[in-house]
C-alpha positions in Angstrom: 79.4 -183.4 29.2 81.1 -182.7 25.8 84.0 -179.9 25.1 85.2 -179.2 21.6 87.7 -176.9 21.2 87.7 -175.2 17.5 84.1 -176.1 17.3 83.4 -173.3 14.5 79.3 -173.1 14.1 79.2 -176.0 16.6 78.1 -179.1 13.7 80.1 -181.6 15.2 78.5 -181.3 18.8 74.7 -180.7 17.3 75.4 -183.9 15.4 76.4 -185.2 18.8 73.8 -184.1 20.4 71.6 -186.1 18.1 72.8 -189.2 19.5 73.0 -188.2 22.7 70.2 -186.0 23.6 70.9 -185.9 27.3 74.5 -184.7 27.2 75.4 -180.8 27.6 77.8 -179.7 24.5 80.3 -177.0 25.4 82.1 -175.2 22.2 85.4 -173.1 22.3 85.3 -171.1 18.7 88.3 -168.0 18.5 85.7 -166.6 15.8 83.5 -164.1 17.4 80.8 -164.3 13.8 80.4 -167.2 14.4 78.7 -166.9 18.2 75.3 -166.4 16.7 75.1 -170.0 15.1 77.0 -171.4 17.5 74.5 -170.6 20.1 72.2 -172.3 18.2 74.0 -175.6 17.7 75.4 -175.7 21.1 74.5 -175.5 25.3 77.2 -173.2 26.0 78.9 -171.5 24.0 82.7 -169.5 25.0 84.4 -167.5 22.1 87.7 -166.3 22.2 91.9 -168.6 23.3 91.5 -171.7 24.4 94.2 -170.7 26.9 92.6 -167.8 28.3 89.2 -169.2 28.7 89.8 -172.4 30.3 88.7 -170.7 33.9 85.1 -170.0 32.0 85.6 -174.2 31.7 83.6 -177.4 33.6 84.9 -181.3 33.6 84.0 -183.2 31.1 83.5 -186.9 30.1 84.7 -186.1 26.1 86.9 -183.6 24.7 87.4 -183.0 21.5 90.4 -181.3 19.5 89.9 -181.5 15.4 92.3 -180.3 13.4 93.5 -177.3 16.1 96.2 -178.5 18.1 98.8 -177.8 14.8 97.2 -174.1 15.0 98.6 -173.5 18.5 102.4 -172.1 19.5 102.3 -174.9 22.3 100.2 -177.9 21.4 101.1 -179.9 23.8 100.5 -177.6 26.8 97.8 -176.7 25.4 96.7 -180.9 25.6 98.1 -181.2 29.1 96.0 -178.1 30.4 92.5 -179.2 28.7 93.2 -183.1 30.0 92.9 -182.0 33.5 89.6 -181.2 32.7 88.3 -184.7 32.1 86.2 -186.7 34.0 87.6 -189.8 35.8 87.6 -192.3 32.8 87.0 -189.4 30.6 88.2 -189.6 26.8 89.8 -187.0 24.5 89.8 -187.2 20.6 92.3 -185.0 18.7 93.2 -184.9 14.6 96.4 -183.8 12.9 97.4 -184.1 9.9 100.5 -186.1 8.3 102.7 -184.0 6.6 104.7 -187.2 5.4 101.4 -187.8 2.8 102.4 -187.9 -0.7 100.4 -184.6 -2.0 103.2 -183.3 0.4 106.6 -185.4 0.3 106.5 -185.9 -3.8 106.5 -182.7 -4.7 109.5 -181.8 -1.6 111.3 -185.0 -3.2 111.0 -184.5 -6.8 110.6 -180.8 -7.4 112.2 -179.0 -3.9 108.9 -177.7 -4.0 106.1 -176.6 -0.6 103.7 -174.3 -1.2 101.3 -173.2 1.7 98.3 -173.3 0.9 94.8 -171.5 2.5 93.5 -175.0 3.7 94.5 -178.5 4.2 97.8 -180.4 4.9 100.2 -177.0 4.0 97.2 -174.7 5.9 99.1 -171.4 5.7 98.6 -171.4 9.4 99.6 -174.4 10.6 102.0 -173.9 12.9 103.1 -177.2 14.0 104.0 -180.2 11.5 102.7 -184.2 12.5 104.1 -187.5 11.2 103.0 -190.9 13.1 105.8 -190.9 16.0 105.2 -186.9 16.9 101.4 -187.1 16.8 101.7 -190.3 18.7 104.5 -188.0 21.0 102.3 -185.3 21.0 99.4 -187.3 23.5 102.6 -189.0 25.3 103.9 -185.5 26.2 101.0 -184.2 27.3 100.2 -187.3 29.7 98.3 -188.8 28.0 98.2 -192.6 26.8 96.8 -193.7 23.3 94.2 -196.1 23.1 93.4 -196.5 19.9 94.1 -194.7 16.6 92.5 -194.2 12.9 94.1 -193.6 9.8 91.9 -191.3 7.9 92.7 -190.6 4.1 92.6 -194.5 2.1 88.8 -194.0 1.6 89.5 -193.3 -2.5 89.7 -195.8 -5.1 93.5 -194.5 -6.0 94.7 -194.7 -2.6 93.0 -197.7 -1.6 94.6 -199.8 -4.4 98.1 -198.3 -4.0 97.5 -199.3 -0.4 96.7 -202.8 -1.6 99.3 -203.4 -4.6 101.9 -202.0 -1.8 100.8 -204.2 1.3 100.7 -201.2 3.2 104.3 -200.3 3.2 102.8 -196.7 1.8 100.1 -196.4 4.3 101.4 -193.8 6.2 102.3 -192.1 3.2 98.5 -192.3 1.9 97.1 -191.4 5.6 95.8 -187.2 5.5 94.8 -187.5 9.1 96.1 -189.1 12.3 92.6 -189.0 14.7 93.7 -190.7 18.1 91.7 -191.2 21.1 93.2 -191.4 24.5 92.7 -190.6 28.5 95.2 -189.7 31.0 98.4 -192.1 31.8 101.5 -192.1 34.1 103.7 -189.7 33.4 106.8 -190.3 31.2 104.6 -192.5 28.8 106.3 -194.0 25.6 104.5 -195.2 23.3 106.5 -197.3 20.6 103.9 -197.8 17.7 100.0 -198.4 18.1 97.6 -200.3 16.1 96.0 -198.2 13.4 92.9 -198.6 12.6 92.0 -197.5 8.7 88.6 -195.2 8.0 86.4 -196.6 5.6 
């Protein structure tokens, strides 16, 4: 069984669906025009909080959390609540994204200057702002341990070669996206740095 959370019209979990034909998809979408294509895309389909539908809610063996957590007033009981749900050796996969990249921290550095802006990085409503150690923090917080991590962002020719000519001292500068999967740990986890992996 598959949950995303913020699934929209439900692509990523038809896509999923495609590899795994067997599994049931579950999609949490806050936009009620969207429930007519979502039905179509998905097995079940809930609209409206995350919050206040989690009774409507199964177990699952995946949960998935793309770009929403920075959305919500309290991410990280928002993670703590959905990671009950998993499975025993369930997995969850959430994005953020890095407001330390350079379309973000030039323009603060050079000019004072940080627009919102209607999508992306400055998302007018982003609510909550990520860097490595607070995304890493965020699963921590929230119980959760992670296992491995990808850098998403260095798939250009520009960034890819400042990556190169700086031997990745600007990597987290160049990253868009922290995507990190985990599963439940011990409370009181602290996890120093992890090994990031780079999306090609």
């Amino acid at each position: 069984r598959i949950l995303e959370v913020g699934a929209g019209a439900g692509a990523t979990l038809k896509w999923l669906k495609t590899i795994h034909p067997k599994a049931e998809t579950t999609a949490v979408e806050l936009n009620p025009d969207l429930l007519d294509e979502l039905e179509q895309n998905v097995d079940v389909a809930v609209i409206g909080q995350i919050d206040e539908t989690l009774t409507e809610l199964k177990t699952y063996d995946l949960i998935l959390l793309l770009d929403l957590l920075e959305h919500l007033p309290d991410s990280t009981a928002t993670l703590r609540k959905l990671s009950k749900l998993l499975e025993p050796g369930g997995q969850i996969i959430v994005s953020v994204p890095n407001i330390a990249h350079l379309s973000v921290s030039v323009p603060l550095l050079l000019k004072r200057r940080f627009n919102y802006q209607d999508s992306g990085i400055l998302d007018r409503t982003h609510l909550r702002f990520f860097v490595e150690d607070t995304a890493i923090k965020l699963f921590n917080d929230a119980n959760l341990i992670v296992t491995s991590g990808l850098i998403s962002g260095l798939q250009g020719p520009k960034a890819k070669l400042l990556d190169l000519v700086s031997f990745g001292l600007l990597r987290h500068h160049l990253a868009k996206q922290y995507i990190m999967l985990g599963q439940p740990g011990d409370s009181k986890i602290v996890q120093e740095k992890i090994r990031w992996a780079v999306s090609q």
